[in-house]
N, C-alpha and C positions, 0 to 999 in steps of 0.2 A: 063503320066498325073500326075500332082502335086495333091497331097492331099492338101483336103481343111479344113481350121479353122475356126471355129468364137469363137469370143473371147469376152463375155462381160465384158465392164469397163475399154476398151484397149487404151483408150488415154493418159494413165498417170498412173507415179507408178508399181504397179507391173502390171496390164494390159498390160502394153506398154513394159516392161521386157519379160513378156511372148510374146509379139507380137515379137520383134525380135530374139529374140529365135527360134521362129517358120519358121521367114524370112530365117536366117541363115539355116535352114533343107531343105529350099524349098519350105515350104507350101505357096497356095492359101491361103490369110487371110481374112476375113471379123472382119471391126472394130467397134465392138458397141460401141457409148458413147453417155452418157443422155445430157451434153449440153453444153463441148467445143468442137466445130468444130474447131477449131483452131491448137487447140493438137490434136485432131484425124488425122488434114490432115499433122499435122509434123510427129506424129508417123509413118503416112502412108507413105512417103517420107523418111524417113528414114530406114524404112523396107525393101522397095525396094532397098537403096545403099547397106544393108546389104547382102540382098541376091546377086546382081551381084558382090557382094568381095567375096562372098563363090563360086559364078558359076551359079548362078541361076537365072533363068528369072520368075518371081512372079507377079501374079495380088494381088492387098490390094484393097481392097474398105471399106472403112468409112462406118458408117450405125446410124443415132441415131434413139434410139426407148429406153423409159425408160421401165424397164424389172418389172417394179410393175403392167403395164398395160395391160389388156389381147390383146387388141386390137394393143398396139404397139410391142408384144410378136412375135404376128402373121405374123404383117409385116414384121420382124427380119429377121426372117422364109422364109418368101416368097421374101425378097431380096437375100438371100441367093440361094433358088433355083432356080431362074430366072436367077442370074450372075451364076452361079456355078455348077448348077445343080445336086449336090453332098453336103453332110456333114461327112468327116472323124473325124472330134476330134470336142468338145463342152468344150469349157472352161468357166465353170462357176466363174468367179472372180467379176464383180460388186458388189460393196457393200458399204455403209454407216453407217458412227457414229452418233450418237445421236449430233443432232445437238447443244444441252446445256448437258454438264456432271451434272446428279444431281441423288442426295443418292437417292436408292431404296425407300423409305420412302414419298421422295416427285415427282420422278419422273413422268408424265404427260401419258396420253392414245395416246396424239397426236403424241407424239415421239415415242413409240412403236409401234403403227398403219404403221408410218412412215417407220423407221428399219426393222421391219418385213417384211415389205411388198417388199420394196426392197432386202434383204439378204435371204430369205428364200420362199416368196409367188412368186415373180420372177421365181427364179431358178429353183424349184419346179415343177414350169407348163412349161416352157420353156424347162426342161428337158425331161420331160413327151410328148411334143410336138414332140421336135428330136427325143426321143427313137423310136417314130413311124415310123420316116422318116426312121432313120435309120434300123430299122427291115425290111422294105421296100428293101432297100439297101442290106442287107446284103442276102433277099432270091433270088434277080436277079443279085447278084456278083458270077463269076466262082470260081469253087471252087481252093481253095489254096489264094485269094484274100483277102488284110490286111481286117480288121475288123474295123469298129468306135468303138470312144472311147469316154467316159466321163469323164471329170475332174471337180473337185469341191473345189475352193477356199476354205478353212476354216479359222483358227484362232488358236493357241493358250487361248482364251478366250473362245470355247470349252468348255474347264475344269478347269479353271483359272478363280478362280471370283475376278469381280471388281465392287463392290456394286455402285462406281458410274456413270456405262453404263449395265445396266442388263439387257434394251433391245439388246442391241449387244451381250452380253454374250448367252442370249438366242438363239438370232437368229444363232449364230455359232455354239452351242453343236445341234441343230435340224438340221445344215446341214450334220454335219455327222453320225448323224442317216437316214437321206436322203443317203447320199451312200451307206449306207449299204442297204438300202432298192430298193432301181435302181442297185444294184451289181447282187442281189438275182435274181433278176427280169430280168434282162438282160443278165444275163450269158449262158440260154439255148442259145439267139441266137448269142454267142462269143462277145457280145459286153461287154467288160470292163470300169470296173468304180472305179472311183479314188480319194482320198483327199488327197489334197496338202495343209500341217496345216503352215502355216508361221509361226513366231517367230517374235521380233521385228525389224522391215523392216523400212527402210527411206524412207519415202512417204509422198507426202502432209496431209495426216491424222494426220503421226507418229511428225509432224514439232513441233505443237504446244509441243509436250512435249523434247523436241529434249533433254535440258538438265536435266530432272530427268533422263531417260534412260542413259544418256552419262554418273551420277554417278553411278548408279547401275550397268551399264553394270562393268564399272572401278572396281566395289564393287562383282564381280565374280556371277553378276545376273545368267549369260550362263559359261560354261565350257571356250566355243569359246569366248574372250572378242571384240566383235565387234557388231559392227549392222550387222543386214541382208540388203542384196539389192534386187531390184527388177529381178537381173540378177541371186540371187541365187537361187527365185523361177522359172525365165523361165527356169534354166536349169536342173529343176525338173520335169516341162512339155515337153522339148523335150524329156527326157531318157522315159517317156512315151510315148511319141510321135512315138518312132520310135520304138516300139515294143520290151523294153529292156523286159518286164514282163510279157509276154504270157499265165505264170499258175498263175499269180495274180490276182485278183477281189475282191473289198471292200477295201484294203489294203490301211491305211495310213502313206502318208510320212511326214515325222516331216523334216521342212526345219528350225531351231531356237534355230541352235547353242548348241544346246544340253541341250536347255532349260528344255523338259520334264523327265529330268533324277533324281530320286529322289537323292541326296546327305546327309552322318553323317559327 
């Protein structure tokens, strides 16, 4: 029986990284996206060639349901267990910029309400919602049987301020106080939980600034002189995925080039 994924924000970028990642191991995928069906159903078609070039016969189903709402939370959920009947790994990755960059100073409540709600009030309850399934799961699995897992997109921005998105700066350092907090939590019943902090990653978000970072990267911003891809984070979720960290929980992986390393 293939373990199963859901993945939110997986039509694109690093969502859709991680989704073939996933492919490639074998998993069952479910693909959240808020409102290109278009890229979800390539993503999903391409998952699928993935997996039969590794060996593997994979269901992907698509799913949109925006992860701000409680009521399309639940659906999510209830797609999931209706096709699948199971939830092995939760990958929290949806998430959103401030749709106008503007100085803390003048920034607006509408785009904060926004950001939040998406990056953090999402995940959040949605996470909260699996851990139950999952505890579920894990007291009618025989014993010796893998364990589900949580993963949680972060950011670099964490701890990195950038005065002119401090809703996003925000809603990133609360996510991984959120892992630590569902690690604690969830460890009696061996389910582990994870942040995965990207660094600067090429994605439709990263586009608009494409050539400040191309100088800065050139100017030894990271150790590593390169962008990140969306393929460097899914292969941070499979070494997860497949059980490399057993005595791990809370722990996060810095995916950004060596970004967080203090340098004289």
């Amino acid at each position: 029986m293939n373990r199963v994924a859901l993945i939110t924000g997986a039509s694109r970028g690093i969502g859709r990284g991680i989704a073939l990642a996933l492919a490639r191991l074998g998993h069952d995928l479910v693909l959240n996206y808020a409102g290109r069906a278009d890229a979800a159903a390539q993503t999903a078609e391409d998952c699928r060639q993935t997996a039969r070039a590794a060996g593997h016969t994979i269901r992907v189903e698509p799913c949109q349901a925006d992860i701000s709402q409680a009521a399309d939370r639940q659906r999510l959920l209830d797609f999931t267990r209706a096709g699948f009947g199971r939830l092995d790994l939760l990958v929290n990755n949806a998430g959103v910029a401030p749709a106008v960059r503007a100085d803390i100073l003048e920034a607006s409540e509408e785009s904060f309400d926004r950001v939040l709600a998406i990056n953090l009030k999402g995940p959040y309850f949605l996470t909260q919602q699996a851990a139950r399934w999952m505890i579920d799961q894990v007291r009618e699995a025989p014993p010796g049987a893998p364990r589900p897992k949580i993963i949680i997109i972060s950011s670099i921005s964490a701890y990195t301020a950038s005065i002119n998105r401090g809703d996003y700066c925000l809603s990133k350092a609360a996510l991984s106080m959120m892992t630590k907090l569902f690690a604690v939590r969830l460890a009696e019943h061996g389910i582990g939980v994870y942040e995965i902090r990207p660094g600067v990653i090429a994605t439709d978000m990263t586009a608009a600034v494409k050539e400040k970072y191309d100088r800065l990267i050139a100017e030894g911003l990271t150790p590593i002189r390169r962008w990140g891809t969306p393929e460097d984070v899914g292969r941070a979720v499979a070494a997860i995925a497949q059980d490399l960290f057993p005595f791990s929980t809370g722990e996060v992986f810095n995916v950004d080039g060596g970004f967080h390393l203090h340098r004289l």
